[in-house]
C-alpha positions in Angstrom: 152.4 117.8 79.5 152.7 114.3 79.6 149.8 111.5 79.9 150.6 110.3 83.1 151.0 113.6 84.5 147.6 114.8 82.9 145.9 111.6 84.5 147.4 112.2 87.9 146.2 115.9 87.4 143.1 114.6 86.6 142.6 111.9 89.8 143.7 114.7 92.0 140.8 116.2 91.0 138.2 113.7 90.8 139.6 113.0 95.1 138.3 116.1 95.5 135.2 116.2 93.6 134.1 113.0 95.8 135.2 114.2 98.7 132.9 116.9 98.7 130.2 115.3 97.8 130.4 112.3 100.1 130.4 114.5 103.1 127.1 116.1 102.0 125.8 113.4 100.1 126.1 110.6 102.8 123.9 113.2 105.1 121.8 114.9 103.2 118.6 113.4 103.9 119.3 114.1 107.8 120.3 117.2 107.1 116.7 118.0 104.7 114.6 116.6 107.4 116.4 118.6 110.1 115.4 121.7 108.2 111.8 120.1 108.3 111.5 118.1 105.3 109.6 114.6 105.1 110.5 111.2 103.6 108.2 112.6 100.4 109.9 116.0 100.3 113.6 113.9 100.5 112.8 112.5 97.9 111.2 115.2 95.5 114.2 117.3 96.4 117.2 114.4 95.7 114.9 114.0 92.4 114.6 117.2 91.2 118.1 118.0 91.5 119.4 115.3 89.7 117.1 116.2 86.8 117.8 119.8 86.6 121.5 119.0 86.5 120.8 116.9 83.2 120.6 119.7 81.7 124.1 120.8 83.1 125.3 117.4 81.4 124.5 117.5 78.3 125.6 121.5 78.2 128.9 119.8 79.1 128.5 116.6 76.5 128.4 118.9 73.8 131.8 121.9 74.7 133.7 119.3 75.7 135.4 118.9 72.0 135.0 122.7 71.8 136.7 124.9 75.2 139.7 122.4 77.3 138.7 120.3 79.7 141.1 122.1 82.4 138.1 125.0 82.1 135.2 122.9 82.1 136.3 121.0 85.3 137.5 124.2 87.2 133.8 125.8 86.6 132.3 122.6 87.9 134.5 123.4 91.1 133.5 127.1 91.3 130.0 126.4 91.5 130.7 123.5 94.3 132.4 126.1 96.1 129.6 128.9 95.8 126.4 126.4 96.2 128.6 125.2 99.8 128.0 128.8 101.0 124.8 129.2 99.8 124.0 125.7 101.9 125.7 127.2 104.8 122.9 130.0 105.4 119.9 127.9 104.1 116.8 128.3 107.2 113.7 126.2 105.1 114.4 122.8 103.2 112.3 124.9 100.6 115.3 127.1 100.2 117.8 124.5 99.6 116.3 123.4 96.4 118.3 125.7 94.0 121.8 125.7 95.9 121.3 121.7 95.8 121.0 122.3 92.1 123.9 123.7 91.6 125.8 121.3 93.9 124.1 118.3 91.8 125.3 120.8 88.6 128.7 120.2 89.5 129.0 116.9 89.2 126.9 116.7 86.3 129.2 119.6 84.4 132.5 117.4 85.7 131.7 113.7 84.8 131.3 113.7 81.1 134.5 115.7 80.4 136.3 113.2 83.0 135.1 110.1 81.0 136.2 111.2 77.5 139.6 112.6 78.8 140.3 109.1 80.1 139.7 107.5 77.1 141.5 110.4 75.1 144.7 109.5 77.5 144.2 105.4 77.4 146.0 102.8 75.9 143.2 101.3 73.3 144.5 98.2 75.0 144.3 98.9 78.5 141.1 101.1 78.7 139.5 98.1 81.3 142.4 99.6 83.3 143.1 102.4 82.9 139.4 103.3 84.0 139.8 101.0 87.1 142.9 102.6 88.4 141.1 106.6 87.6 137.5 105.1 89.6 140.0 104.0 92.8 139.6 108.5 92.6 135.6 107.9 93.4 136.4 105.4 96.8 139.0 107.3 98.3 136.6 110.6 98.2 133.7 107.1 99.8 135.9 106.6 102.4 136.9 110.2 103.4 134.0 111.8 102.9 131.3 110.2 104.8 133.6 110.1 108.1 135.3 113.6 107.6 131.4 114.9 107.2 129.7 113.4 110.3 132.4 114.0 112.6 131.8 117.9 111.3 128.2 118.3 111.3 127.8 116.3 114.6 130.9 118.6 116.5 130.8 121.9 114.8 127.4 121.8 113.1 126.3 121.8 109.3 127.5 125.2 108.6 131.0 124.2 109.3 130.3 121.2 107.0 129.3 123.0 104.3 132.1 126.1 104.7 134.8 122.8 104.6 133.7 121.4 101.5 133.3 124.9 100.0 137.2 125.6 101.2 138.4 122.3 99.7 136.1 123.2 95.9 138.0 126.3 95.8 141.4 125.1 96.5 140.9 122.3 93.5 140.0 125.2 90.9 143.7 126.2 90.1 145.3 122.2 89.2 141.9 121.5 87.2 143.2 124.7 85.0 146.5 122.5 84.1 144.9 120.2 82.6 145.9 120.7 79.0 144.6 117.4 77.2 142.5 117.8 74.1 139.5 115.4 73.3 138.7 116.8 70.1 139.9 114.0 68.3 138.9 111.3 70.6 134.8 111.3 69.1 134.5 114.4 70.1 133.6 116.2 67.1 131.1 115.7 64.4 129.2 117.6 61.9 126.2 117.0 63.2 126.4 117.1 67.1 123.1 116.6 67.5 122.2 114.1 70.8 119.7 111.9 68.8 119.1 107.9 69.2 119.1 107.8 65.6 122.6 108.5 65.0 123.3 105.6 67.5 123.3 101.8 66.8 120.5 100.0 68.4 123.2 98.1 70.9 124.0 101.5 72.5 120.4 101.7 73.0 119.9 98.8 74.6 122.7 99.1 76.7 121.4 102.8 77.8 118.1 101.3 78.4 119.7 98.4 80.8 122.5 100.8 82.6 119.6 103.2 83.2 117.2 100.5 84.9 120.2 99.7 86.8 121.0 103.0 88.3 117.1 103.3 89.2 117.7 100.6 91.8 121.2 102.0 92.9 119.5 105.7 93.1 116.5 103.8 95.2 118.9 103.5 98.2 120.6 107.0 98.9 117.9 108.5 99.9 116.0 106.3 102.2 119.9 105.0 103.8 120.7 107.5 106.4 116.7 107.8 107.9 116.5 103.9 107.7 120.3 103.2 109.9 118.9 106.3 112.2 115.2 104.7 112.9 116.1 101.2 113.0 119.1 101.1 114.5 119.8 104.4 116.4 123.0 105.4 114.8 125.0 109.1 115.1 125.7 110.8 112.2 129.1 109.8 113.0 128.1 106.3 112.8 126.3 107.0 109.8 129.1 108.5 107.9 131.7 105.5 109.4 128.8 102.9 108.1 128.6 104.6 104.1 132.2 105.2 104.4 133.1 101.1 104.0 130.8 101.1 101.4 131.1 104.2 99.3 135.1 103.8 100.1 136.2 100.9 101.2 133.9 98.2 98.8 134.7 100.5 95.1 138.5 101.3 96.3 138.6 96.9 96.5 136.7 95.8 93.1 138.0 98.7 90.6 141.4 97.4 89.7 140.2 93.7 89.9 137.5 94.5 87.6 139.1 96.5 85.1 141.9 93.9 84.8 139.2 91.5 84.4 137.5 93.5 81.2 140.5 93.9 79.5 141.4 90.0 80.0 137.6 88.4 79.5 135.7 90.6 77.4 133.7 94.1 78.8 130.4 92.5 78.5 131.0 89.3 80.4 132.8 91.0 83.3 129.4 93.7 83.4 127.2 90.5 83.1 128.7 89.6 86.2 128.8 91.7 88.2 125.5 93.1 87.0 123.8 89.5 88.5 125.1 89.7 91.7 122.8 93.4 92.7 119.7 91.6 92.6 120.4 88.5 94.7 122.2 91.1 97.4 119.3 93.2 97.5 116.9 90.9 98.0 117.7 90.3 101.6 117.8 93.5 102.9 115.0 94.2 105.1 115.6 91.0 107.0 118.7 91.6 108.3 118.8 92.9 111.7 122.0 92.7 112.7 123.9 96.3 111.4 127.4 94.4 110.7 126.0 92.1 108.8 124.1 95.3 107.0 126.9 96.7 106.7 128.7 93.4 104.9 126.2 93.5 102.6 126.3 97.5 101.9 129.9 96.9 100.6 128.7 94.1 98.3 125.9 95.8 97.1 127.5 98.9 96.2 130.6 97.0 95.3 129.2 94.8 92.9 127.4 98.4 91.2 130.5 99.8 91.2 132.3 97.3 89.8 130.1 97.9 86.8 131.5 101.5 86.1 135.1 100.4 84.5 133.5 97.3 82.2 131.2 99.7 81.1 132.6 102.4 80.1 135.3 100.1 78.2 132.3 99.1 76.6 130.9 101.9 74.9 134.2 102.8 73.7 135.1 99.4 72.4 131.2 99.2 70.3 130.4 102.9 69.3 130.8 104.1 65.6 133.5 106.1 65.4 133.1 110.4 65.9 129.8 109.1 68.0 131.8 108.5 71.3 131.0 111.9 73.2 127.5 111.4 72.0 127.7 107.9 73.7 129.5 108.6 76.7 127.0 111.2 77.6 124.1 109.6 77.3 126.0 106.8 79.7 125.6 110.0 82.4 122.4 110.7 81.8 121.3 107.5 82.0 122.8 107.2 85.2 121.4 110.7 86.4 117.5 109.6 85.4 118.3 106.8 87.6 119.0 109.0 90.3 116.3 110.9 89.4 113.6 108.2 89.1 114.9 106.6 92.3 114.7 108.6 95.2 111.2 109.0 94.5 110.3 105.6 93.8 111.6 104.7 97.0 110.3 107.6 98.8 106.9 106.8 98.0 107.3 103.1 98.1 108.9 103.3 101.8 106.0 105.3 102.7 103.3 103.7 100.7 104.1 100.0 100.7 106.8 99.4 103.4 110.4 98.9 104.0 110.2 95.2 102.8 108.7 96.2 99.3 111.2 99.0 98.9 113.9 96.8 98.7 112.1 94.6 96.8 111.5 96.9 94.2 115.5 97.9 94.0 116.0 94.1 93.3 113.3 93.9 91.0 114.7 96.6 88.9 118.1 95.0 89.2 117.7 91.8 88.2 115.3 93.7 84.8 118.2 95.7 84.1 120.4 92.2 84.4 118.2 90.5 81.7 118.2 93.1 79.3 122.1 93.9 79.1 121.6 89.8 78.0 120.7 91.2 74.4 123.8 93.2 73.8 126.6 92.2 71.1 129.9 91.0 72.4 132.6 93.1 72.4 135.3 93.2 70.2 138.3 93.6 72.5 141.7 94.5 71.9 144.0 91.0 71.8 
């Protein structure tokens, strides 16, 4: 098989894998405190998922080089599919915890397999691209999911909504199994495979250290989202999905091409820089805004702007990591990114319920504009002319 036809196996099935989780995702916290949860329990659950899963992705960091990606990615849709049913039948937010797990596991086991089979498949050249044109995968699930997910649980109920996303896991088992692509050679084996900082370059580690920060305060915001739209402004769980659509959706489908052109052309670290700045100085504001258009304007910039950090970095890791080192590297990107959705739902759990709805958003631009000033330090990269 080909590599456009492995990448277009490969987008079909990251549609699907954000599909899914979008339209359990965008209501989950409803759907927690419907089953009697509170804001602290919200957050311990979103938390404690995330972290469990780590273990899921490094389990999947490390086989990647060893059993074909086609497998991996086909398992991770297996146990969507079985944790929907589970979800389907839960009676206590208590009970939730484990088949939440293994929804969280999912994603966990899928994302480091798709990241190194994109960069096994791209044009040393045109990675910038390349990864913007595979993200577009991430806003169209955005854009579905949220909508296709209220409309479900508000007419039919959440059973329905989690038998639908269970139906659509299953169906996307049999293409991941086509994918043939090998990774092997792409960094993905070493004598030592050993996930150790010493074995990385001190620029990878500040860049971990930044990207993780960063993720806190995009991790801060699920959570809290859907309870703050409902109590402040009164909205469905129609509206709510339609709201998160335009940004999950609408906002990343926009800024992934444009930024990935823009990495390749100007340099990975300049166009993360940039877009990196602009989180803090759109948080900020937050809690002022009454109006919910205008909340919702700034939802798509905010999660735009994070978003449009995904491509440039990725492209960056590849571009500065030691050769054999990558799928040490790339995993530790997604763990990164997992602590910070571990560390921020219960930040801004406790901060929300401790401090205020002011300070919460405070904090997320706090941490931002940290995050911002340490990914100052890192080397430029040396890009492909």
């Amino acid at each position: 098989m080909d590599r456009s036809n492995e990448l277009k196996i490969l987008f079909i099935a990251n549609v699907g894998m954000a599909i899914c989780l979008n339209m359990v995702g965008s209501l989950q916290s409803l759907y927690l405190m419907d089953l009697g949860a509170t804001m602290i329990d919200v957050g311990y659950v979103y938390s404690l998922t995330s972290a469990v899963s780590l273990i899921f992705m490094l389990l999947s960091g490390l086989i990647v080089g060893e059993i074909r990606p086609g497998i991996i990615i086909g398992s991770s849709f297996v146990c969507l599919s079985i944790s929907g049913i589970l979800l389907a039948h839960a009676d206590d937010w208590r009970e939730t915890i484990p088949f939440f797990i293994l929804n969280s596991s999912a994603y966990a086991i899928f994302i480091p397999v798709r990241m190194l089979v994109i960069a096994s498949l791209s044009k040393p050249s045109k990675i910038g691209i390349t990864y913007g044109l595979m993200n577009i995968s991430w806003p169209i699930g955005g854009l579905l999911g949220p909508i296709v997910g209220g409309m479900i649980a508000e007419r039919w109920g959440w059973h329905m909504l989690f038998y639908v996303m269970s139906l659509i896991a299953t169906i996307l088992v049999l293409p991941s199994l086509m994918l043939k692509v090998n990774v092997s050679n792409h960094g993905g084996r070493t004598k030592d495979r050993t996930l150790s900082l010493r074995r990385i370059a001190v620029n990878t580690v500040v860049f971990l250290i930044a990207y993780g920060l960063l993720s806190t305060a995009r991790g801060m915001i699920d959570p809290i989202l859907p309870i703050y739209l409902k109590e402040r402004f009164g909205m469905s769980k129609s509206e709510i999905g339609l709201f998160s659509s335009f940004g999950l959706g609408l906002a990343t489908m926009i800024i992934q091409i444009p930024s990935g052109i823009l990495g390749d052309r100007v340099g990975y670290k300049r166009t993360l820089l940039l877009f990196a700045s602009l989180i803090p100085v759109i948080a900020f504001p937050w809690p002022f805004i009454t109006n919910v258009v205008m909340l919702g304007i700034m939802y798509m910039l905010l999660i735009g702007a994070w978003s449009a950090t995904w491509s440039p970095s990725a492209s960056y890791l590849v571009k500065m990591t030691r050769e054999g080192e990558l799928n040490i590297a790339m995993t530790l990107r997604q763990i990164c990114i997992r602590a910070g959705f571990i560390i921020g739902p219960m930040v801004s759990s406790y901060a929300w319920m401790r401090l205020g709805l002011s300070e919460t958003f405070e904090i997320v631009a706090l941490l931002a504009l940290v995050a911002f000033l340490i990914l100052l330090l890192l080397k430029g990269d040396r890009r492909s002319s």
